[in-house]
N, CA, C and O of each residue as an XYZ file, in Angstrom:
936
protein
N     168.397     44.726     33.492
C     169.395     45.501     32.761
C     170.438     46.046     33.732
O     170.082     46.514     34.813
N     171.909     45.984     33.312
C     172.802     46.363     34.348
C     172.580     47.928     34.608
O     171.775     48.340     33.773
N     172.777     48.394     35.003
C     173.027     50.019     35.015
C     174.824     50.723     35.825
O     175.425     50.543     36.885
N     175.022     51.420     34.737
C     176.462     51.981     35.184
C     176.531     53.028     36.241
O     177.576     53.374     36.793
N     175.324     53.515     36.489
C     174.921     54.887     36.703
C     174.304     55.266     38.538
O     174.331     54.334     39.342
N     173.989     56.135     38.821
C     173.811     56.429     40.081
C     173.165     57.885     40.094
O     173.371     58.504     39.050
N     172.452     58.533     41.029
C     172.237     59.901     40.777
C     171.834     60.740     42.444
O     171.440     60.228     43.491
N     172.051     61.779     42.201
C     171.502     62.477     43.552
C     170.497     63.890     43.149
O     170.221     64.048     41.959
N     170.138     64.577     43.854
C     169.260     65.507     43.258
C     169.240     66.361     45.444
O     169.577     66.056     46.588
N     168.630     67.408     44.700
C     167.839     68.078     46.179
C     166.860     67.895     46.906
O     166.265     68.963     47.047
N     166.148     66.664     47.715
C     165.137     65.891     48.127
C     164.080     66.492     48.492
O     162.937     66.036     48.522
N     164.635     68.071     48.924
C     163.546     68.485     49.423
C     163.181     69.385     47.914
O     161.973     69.598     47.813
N     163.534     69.616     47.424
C     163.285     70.405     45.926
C     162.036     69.475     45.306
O     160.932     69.858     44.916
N     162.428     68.515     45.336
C     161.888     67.143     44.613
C     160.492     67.212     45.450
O     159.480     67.361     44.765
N     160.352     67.128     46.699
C     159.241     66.821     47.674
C     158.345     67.832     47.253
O     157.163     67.488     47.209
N     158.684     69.275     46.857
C     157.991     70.643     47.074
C     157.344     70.651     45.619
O     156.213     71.097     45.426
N     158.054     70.185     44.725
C     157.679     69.537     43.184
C     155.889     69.315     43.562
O     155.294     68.335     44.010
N     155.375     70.744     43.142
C     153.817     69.581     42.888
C     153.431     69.337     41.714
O     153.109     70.389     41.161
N     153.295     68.341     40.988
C     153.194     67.834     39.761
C     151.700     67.652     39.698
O     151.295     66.771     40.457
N     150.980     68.132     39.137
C     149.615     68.269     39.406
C     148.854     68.563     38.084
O     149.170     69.638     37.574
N     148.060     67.946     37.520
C     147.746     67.579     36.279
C     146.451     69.161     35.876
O     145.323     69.195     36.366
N     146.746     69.749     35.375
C     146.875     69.745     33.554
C     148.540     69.785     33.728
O     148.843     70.261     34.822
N     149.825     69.353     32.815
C     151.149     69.852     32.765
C     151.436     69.347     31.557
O     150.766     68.401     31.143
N     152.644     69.975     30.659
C     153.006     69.546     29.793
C     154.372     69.491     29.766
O     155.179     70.279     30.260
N     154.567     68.429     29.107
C     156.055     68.316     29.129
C     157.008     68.124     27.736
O     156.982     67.248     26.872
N     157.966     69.475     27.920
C     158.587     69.251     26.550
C     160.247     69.310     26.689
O     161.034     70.037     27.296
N     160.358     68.189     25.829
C     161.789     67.535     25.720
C     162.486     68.944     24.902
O     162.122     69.379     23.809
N     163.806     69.606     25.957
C     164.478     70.663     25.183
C     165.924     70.053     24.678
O     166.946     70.727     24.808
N     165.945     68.844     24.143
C     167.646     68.534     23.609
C     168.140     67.636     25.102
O     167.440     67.207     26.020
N     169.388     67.585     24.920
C     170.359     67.471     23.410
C     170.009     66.346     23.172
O     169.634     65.495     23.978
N     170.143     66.245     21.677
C     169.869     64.901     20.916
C     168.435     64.571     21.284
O     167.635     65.257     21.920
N     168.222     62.870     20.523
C     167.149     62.662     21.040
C     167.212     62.123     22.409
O     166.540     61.091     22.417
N     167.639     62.318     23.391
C     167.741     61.852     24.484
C     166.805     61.617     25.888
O     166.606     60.889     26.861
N     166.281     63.216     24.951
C     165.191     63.851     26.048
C     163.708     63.728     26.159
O     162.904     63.902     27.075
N     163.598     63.245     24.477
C     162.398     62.813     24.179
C     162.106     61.792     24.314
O     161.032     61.529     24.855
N     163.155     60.591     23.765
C     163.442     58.920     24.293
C     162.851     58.553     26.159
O     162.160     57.591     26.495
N     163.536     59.940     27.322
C     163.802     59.955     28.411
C     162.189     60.243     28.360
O     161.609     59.161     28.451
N     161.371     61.213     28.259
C     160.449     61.500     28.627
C     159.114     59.958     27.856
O     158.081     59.552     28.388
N     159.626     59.590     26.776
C     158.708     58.795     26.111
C     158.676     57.673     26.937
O     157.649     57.015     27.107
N     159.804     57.407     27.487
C     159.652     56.290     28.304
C     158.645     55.729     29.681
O     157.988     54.760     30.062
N     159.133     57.315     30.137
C     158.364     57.626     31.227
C     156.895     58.054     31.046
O     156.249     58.696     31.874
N     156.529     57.688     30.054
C     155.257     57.788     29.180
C     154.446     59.621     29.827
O     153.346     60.007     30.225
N     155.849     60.246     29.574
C     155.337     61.884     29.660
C     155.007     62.581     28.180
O     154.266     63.554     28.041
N     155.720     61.873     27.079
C     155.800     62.849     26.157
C     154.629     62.626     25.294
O     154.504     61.425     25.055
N     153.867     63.246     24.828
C     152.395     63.203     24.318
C     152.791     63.348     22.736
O     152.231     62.471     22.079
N     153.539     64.149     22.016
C     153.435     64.511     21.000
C     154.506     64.908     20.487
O     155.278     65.437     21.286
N     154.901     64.832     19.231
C     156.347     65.203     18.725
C     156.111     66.490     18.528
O     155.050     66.980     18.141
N     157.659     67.356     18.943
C     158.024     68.727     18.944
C     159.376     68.769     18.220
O     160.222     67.876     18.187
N     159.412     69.853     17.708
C     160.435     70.521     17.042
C     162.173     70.016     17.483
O     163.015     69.768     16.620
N     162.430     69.945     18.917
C     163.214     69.645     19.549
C     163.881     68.977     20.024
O     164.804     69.101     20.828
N     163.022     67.492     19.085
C     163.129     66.091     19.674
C     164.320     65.641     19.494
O     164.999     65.011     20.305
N     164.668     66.048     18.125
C     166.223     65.146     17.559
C     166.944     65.732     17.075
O     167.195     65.420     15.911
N     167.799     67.089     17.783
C     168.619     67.960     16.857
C     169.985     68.033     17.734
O     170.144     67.878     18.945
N     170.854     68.304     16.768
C     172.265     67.902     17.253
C     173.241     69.038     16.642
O     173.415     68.784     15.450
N     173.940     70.206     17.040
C     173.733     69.897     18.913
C     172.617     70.689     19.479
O     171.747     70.851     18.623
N     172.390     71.122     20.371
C     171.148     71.779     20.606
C     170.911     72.128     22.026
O     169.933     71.807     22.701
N     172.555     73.246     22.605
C     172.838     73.958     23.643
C     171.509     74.986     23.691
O     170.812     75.446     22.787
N     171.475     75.120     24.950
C     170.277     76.178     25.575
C     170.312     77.472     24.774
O     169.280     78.026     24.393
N     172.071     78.138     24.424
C     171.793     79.042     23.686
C     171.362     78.959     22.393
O     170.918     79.968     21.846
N     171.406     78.201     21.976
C     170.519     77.653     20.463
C     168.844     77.814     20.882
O     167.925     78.412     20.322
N     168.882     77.286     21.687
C     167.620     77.367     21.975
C     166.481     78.837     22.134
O     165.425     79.336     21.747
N     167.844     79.024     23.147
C     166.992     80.673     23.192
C     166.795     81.809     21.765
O     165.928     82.642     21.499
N     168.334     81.262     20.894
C     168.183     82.038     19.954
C     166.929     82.305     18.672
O     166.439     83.228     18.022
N     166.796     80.486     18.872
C     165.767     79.799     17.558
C     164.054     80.731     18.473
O     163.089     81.165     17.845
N     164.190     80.756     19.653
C     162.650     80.921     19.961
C     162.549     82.812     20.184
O     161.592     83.507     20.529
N     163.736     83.126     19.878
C     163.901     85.331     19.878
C     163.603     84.779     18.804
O     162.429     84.430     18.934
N     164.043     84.432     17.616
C     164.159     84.595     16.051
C     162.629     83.829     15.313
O     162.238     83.864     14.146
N     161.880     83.015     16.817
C     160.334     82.839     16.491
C     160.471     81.978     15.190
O     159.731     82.037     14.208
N     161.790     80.995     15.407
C     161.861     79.807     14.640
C     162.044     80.213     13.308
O     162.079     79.291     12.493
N     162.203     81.676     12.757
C     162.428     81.417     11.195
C     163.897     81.218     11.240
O     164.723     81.788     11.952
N     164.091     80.137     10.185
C     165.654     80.121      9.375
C     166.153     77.884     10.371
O     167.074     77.081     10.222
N     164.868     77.920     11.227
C     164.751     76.698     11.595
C     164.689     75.459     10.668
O     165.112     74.333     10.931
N     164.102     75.865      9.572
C     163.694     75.031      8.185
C     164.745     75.230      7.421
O     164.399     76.284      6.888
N     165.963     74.940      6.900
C     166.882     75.742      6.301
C     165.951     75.601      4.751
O     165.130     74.702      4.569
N     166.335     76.867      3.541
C     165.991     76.775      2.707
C     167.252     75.785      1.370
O     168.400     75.563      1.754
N     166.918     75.430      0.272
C     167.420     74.434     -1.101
C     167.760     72.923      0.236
O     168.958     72.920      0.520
N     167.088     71.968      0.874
C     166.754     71.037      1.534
C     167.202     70.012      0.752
O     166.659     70.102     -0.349
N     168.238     68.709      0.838
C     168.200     67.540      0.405
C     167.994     66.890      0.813
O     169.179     66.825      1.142
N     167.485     65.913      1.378
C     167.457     64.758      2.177
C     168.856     63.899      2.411
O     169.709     63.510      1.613
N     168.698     63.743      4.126
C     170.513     63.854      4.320
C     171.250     64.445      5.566
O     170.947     64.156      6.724
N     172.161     65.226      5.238
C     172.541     65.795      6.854
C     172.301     67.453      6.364
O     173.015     68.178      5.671
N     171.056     67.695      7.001
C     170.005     68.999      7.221
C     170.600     69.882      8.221
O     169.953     69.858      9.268
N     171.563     70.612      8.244
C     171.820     71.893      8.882
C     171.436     72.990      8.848
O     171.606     73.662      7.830
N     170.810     73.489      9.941
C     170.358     75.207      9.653
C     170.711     76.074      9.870
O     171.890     75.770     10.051
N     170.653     77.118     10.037
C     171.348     78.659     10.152
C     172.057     78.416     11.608
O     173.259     78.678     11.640
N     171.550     78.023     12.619
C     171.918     78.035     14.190
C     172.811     76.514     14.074
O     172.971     75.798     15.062
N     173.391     76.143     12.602
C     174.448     75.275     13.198
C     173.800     73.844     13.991
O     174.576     73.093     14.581
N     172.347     73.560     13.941
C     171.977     72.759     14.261
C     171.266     71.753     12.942
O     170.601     72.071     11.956
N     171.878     70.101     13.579
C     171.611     69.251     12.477
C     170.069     68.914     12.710
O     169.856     68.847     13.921
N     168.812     68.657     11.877
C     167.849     68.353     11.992
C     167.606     66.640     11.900
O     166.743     66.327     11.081
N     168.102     65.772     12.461
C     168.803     64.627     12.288
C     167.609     64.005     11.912
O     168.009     63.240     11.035
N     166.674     63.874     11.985
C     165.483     63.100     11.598
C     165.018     63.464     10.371
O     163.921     63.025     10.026
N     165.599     64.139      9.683
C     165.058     64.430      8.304
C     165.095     63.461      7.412
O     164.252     63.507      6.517
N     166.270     62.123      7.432
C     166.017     61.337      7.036
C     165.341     60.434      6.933
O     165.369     59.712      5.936
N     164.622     60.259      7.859
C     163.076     59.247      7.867
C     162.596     59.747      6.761
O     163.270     59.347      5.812
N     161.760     60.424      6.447
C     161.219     61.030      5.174
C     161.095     60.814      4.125
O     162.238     60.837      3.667
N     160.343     60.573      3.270
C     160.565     59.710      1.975
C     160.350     61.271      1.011
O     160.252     61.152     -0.210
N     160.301     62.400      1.512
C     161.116     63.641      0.675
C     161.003     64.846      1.457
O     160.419     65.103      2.509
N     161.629     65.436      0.762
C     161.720     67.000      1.293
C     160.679     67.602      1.715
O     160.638     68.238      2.769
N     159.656     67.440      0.854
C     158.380     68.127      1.164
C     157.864     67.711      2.161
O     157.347     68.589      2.851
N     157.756     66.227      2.702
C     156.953     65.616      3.622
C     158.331     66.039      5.088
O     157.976     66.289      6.240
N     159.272     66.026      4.804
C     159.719     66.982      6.067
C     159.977     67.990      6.638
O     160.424     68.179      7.770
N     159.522     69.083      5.360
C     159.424     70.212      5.742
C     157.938     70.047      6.750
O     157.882     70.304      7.953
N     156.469     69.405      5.634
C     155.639     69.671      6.230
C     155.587     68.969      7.815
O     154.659     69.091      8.615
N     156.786     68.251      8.004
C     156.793     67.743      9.428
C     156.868     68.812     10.631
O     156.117     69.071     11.571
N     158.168     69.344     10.167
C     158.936     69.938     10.958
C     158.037     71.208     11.206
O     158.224     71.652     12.338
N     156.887     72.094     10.292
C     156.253     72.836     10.360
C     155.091     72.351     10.900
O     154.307     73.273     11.126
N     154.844     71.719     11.074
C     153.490     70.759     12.118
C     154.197     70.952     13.249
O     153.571     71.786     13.903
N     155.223     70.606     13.856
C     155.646     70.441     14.944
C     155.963     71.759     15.787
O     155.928     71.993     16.995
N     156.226     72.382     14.877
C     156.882     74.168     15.170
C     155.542     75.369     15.961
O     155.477     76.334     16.722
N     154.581     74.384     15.056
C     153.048     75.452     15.141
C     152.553     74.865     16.923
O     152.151     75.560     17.856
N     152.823     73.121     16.861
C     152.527     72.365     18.211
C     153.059     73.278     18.993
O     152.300     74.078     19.540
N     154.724     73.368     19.250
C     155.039     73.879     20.246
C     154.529     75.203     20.439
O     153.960     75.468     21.498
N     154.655     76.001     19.610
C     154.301     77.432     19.688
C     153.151     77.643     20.405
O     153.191     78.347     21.414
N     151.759     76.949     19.892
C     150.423     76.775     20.427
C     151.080     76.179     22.394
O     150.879     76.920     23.356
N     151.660     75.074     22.513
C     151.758     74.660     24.042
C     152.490     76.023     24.481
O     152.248     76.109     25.685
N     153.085     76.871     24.187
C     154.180     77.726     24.582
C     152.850     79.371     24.725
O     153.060     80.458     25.262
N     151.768     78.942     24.106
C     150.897     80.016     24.197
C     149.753     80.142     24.828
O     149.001     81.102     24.995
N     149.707     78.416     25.341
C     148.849     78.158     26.530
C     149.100     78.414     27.949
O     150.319     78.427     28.120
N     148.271     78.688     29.370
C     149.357     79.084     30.279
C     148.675     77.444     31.451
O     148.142     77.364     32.557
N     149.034     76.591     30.559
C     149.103     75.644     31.101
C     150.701     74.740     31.831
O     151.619     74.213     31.204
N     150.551     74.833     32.968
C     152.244     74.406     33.524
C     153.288     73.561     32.304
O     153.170     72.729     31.405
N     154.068     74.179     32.788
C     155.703     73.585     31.737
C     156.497     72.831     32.421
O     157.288     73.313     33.232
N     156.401     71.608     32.202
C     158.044     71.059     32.745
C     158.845     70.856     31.376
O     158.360     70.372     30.353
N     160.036     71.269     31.521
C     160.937     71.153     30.075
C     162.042     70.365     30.977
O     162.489     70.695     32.076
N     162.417     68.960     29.995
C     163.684     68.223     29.888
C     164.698     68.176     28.843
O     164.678     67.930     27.637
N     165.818     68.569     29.909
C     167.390     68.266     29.635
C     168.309     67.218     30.062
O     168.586     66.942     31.230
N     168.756     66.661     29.005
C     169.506     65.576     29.320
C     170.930     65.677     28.577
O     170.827     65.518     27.361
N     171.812     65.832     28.893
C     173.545     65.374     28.952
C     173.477     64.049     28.753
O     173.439     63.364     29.776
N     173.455     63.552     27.815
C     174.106     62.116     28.056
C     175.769     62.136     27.258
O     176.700     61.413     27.610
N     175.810     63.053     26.242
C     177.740     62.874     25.592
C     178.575     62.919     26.330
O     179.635     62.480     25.883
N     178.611     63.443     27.819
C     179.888     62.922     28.821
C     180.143     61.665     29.097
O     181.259     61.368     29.525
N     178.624     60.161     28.800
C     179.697     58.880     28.856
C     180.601     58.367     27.760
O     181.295     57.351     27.816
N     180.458     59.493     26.431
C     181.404     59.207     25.303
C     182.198     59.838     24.842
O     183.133     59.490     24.121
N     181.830     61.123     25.314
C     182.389     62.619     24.740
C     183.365     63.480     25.694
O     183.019     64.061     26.723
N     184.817     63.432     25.064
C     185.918     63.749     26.307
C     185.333     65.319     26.808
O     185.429     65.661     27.987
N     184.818     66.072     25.924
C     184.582     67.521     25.473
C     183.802     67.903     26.371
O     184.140     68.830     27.107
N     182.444     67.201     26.528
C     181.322     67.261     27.748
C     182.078     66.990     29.008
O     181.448     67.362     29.998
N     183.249     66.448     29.269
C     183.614     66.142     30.777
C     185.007     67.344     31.328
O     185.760     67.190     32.289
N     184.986     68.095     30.684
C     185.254     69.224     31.133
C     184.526     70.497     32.177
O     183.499     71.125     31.919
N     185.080     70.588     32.953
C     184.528     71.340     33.695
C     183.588     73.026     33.175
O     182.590     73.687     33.462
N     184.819     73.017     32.219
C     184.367     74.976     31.953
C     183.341     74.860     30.734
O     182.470     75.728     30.679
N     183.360     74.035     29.918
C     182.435     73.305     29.224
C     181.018     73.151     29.477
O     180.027     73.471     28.821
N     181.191     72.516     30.717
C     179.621     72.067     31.046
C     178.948     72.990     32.205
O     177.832     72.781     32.680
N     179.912     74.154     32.614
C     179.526     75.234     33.651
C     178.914     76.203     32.403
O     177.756     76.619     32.427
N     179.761     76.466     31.431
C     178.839     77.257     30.345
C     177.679     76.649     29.527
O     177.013     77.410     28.824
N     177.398     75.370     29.568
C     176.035     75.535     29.173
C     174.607     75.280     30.387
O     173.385     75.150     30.307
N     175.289     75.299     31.091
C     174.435     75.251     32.273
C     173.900     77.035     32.846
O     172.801     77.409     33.256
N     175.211     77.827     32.644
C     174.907     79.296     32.223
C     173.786     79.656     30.954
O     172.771     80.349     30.889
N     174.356     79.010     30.232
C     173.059     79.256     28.528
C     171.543     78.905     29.374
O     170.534     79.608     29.334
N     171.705     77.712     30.076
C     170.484     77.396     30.600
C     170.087     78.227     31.364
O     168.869     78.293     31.196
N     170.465     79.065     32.284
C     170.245     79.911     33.664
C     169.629     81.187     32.491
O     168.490     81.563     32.768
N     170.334     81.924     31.124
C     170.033     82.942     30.581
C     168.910     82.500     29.609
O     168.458     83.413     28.918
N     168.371     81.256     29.426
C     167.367     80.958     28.366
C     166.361     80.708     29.767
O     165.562     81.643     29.732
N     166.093     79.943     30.845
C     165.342     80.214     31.944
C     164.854     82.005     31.869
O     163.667     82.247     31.650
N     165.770     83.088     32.048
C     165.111     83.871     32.475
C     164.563     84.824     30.942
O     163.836     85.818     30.962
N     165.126     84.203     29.779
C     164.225     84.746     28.498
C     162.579     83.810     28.585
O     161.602     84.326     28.043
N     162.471     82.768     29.133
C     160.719     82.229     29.155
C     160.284     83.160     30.142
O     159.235     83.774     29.947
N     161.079     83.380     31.374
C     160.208     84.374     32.378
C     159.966     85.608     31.789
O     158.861     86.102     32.013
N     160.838     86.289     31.007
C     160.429     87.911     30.698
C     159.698     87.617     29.559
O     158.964     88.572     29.305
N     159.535     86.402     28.485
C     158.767     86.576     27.336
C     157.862     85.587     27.417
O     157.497     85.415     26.254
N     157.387     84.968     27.994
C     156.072     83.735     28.416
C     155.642     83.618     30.268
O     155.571     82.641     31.014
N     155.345     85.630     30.591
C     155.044     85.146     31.152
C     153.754     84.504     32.010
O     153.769     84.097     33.172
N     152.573     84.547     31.018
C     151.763     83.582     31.591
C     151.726     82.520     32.129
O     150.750     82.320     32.852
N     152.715     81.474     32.001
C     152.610     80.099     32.388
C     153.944     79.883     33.229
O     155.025     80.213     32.742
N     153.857     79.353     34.434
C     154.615     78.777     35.293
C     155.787     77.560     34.366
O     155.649     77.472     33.146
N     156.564     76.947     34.879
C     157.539     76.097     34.717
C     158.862     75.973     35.512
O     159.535     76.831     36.084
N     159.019     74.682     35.375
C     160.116     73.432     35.725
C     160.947     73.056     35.119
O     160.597     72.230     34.275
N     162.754     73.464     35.170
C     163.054     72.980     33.952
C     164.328     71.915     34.693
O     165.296     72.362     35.308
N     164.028     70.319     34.442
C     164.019     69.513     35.079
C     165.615     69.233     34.042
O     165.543     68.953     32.846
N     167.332     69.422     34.999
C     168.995     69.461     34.402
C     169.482     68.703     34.677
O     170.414     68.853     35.466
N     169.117     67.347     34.154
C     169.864     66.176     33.781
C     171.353     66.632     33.763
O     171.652     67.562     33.014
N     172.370     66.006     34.585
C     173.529     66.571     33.934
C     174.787     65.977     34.823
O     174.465     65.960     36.011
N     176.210     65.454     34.585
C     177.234     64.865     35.274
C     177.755     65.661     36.012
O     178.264     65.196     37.031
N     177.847     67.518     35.726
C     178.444     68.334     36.291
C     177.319     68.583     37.430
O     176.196     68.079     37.440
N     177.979     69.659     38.588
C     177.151     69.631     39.642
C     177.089     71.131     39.644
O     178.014     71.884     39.948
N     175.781     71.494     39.235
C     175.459     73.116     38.966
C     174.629     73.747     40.587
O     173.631     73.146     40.987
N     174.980     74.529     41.095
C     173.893     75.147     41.769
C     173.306     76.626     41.209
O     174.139     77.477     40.897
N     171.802     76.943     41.076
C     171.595     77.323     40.444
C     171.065     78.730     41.160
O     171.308     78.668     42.366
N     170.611     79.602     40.903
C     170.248     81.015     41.223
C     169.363     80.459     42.046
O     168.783     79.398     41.815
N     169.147     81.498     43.541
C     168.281     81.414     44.121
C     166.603     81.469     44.046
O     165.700     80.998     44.737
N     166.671     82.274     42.873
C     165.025     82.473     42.560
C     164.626     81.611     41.009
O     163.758     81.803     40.157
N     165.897     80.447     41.182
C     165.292     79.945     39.565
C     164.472     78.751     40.032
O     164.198     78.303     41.145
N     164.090     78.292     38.410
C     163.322     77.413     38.321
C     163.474     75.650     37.649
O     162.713     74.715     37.400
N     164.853     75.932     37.577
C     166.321     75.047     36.921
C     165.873     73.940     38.356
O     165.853     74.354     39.515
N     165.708     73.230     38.157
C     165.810     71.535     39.440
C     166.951     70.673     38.604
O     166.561     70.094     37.590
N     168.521     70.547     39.030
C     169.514     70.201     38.673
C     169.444     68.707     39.222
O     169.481     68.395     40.413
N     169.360     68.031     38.375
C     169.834     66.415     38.838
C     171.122     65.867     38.627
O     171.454     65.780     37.445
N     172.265     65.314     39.834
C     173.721     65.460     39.054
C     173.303     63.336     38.694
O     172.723     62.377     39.205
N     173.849     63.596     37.887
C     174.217     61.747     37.284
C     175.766     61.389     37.352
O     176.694     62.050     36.886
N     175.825     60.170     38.052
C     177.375     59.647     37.905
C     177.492     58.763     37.028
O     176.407     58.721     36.449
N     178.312     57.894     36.513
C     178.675     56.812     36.011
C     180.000     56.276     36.482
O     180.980     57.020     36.431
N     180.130     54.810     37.024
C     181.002     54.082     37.092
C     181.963     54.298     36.193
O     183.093     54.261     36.680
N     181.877     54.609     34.529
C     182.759     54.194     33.829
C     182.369     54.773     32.778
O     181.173     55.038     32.661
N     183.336     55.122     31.717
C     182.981     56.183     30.638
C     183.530     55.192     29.496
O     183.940     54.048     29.690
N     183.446     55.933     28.146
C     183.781     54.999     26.676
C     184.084     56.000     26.170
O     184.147     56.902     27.006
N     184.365     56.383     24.958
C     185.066     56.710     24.009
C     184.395     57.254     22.534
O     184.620     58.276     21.886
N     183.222     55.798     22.237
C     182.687     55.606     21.454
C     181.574     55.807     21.584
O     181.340     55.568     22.769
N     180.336     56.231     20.906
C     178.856     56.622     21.674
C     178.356     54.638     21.359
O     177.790     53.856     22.123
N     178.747     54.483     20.299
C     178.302     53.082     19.828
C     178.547     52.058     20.913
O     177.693     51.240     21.253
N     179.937     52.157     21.520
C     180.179     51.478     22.092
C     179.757     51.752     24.371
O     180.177     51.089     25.319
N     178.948     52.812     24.344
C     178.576     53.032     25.466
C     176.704     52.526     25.892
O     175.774     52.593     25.089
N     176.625     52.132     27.096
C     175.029     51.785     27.206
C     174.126     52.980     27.230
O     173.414     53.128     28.223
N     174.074     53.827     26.278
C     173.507     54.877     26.206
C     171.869     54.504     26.155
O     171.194     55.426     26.613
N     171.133     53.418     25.724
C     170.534     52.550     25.760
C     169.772     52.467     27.163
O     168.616     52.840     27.362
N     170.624     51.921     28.069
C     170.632     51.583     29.744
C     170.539     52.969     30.357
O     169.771     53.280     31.267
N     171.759     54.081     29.511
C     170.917     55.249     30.579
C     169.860     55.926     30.048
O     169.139     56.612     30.773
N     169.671     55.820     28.842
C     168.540     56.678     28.838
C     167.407     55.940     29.404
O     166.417     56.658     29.265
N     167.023     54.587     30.109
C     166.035     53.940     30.688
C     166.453     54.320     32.353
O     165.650     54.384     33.284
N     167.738     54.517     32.413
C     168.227     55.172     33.672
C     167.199     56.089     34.045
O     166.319     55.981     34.898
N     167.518     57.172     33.115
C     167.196     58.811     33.277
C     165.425     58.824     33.169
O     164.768     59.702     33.729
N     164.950     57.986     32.563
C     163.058     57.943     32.483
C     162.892     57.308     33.674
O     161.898     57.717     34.275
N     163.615     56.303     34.332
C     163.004     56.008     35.379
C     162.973     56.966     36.788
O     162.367     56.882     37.857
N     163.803     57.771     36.299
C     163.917     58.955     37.687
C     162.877     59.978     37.297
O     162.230     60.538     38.182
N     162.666     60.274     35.919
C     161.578     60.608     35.387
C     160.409     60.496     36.007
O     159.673     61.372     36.461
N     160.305     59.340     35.985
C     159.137     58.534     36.057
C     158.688     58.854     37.635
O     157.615     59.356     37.969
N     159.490     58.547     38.294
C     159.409     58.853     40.197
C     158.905     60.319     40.308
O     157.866     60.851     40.698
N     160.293     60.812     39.710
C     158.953     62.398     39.747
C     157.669     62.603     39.483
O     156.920     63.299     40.169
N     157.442     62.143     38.714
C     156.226     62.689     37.868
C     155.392     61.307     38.341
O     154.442     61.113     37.582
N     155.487     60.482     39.212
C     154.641     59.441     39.489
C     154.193     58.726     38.259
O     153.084     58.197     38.174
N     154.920     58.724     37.482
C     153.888     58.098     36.139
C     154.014     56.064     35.999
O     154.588     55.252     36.725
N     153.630     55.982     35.414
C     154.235     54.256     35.138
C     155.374     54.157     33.986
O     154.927     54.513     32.896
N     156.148     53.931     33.971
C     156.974     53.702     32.944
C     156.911     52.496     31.914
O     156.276     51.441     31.911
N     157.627     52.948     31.227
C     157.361     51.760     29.813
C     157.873     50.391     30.037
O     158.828     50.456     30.810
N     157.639     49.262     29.696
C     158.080     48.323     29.801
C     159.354     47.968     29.356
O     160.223     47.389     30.008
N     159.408     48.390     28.097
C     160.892     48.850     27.758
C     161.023     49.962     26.963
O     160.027     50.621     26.665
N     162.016     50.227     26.619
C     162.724     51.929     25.792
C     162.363     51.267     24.263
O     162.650     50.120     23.919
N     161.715     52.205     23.502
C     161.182     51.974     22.264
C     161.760     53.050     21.631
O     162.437     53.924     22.172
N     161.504     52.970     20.599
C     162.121     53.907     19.470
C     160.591     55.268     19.463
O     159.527     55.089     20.056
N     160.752     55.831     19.089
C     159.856     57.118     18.493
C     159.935     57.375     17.027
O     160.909     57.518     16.288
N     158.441     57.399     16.764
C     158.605     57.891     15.195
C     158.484     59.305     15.238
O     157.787     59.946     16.024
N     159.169     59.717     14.390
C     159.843     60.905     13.831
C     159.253     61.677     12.576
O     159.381     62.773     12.029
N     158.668     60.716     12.451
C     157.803     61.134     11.259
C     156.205     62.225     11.617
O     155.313     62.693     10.909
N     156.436     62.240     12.665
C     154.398     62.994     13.199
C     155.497     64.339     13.583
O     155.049     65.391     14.041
């Protein structure tokens, strides 16, 4: 597979990384990108709440987990384009052959995370940027410095409100963030040769097998033979 892409990271950050088994790993957005990225790299064990929502900035994030996920489910549900209170689309609702069977999804998944989030078993959480190879909006500078901020202020809401359990929160991202001295943010910058316009028309495909295989190096794992789809439905 060609690849457009290239990446650098902090080597010695990476080296000091001890990845050391019990760990769990949960895909935090955007899109499904992160879950695709981690599934590949055959990290992701189980579907979570977080897998496929659009858009689904850090401050969304932090807000949905203060607010302890109510208003996550929006209430009168059609099957379709599912928006909830936080402005986030639940994009997988359409798999579903009804309302009921995706509510009871999305509430299976909500209780998963909550339970991993109440264990104080290690956290690595993934973020992935991939709309800067299509999206003029993401390749702005002040743009992608503020959600990399959302990230730095949702980092230190898990430290003051979870803090039993250690974590890694592993920043996929084109912009080049350096992050607080005492965080826990490991920033990976990604380049690309060449950008598009269109998401359809970009190898979003190629990077997200990009981004699992760097995955994959970290976390020593074996990677997939190829990038598969995820059901959405568990």
């Amino acid at each position: 597979m060609q690849y457009f892409f290239s990446h650098e990271y902090n080597v010695k950050q990476i080296e000091q990384l001890d990845v050391v088994s019990p760990y769990q790993v949960i895909p935090f957005g955007h899109r499904c990108t992160s879950a695709i990225v981690a599934n590949f790299a055959q990290l992701r064990k189980c579907s979570l709440p977080f897998d496929w929502t659009i858009p689904l900035f850090p401050g969304k994030i932090r807000e949905i987990l203060r607010n302890n996920f109510e208003g996550f489910i929006p209430e009168n549900i059609c099957l379709g384009n599912v928006v909830n209170q936080y402005g986030v689309k639940l994009t997988h609702f359409h798999v579903h052959n009804s309302v009921e069977e995706g509510i009871e999804t999305y509430e299976r998944r909500i209780r998963r995370f909550s339970e991993m989030m109440q264990s104080n078993v290690y956290k690595y959480f993934i973020y992935v940027n991939e709309d800067f190879l299509f999206d003029p909006k993401f390749r702005e500078e002040e743009f992608n410095r503020a959600k990399f901020d959302e990230m730095c202020a949702l980092e230190e809401y898990i430290k003051e409100n979870y803090a039993h359990f250690k974590f890694t929160i592993l920043y996929f991202d084109f912009g080049k963030h350096t992050p607080p001295a005492d965080s826990n943010i490991l920033p990976i910058l990604l380049k690309s040769t060449q950008y598009w316009e269109v998401d359809r028309l970009s190898p979003y495909n190629s990077f997200r097998e990009y981004v699992g295989r760097i995955a994959s190096t970290i976390f020593k794992s074996e990677p997939s033979e190829k990038l598969e789809g995820i059901d959405f439905r568990t």
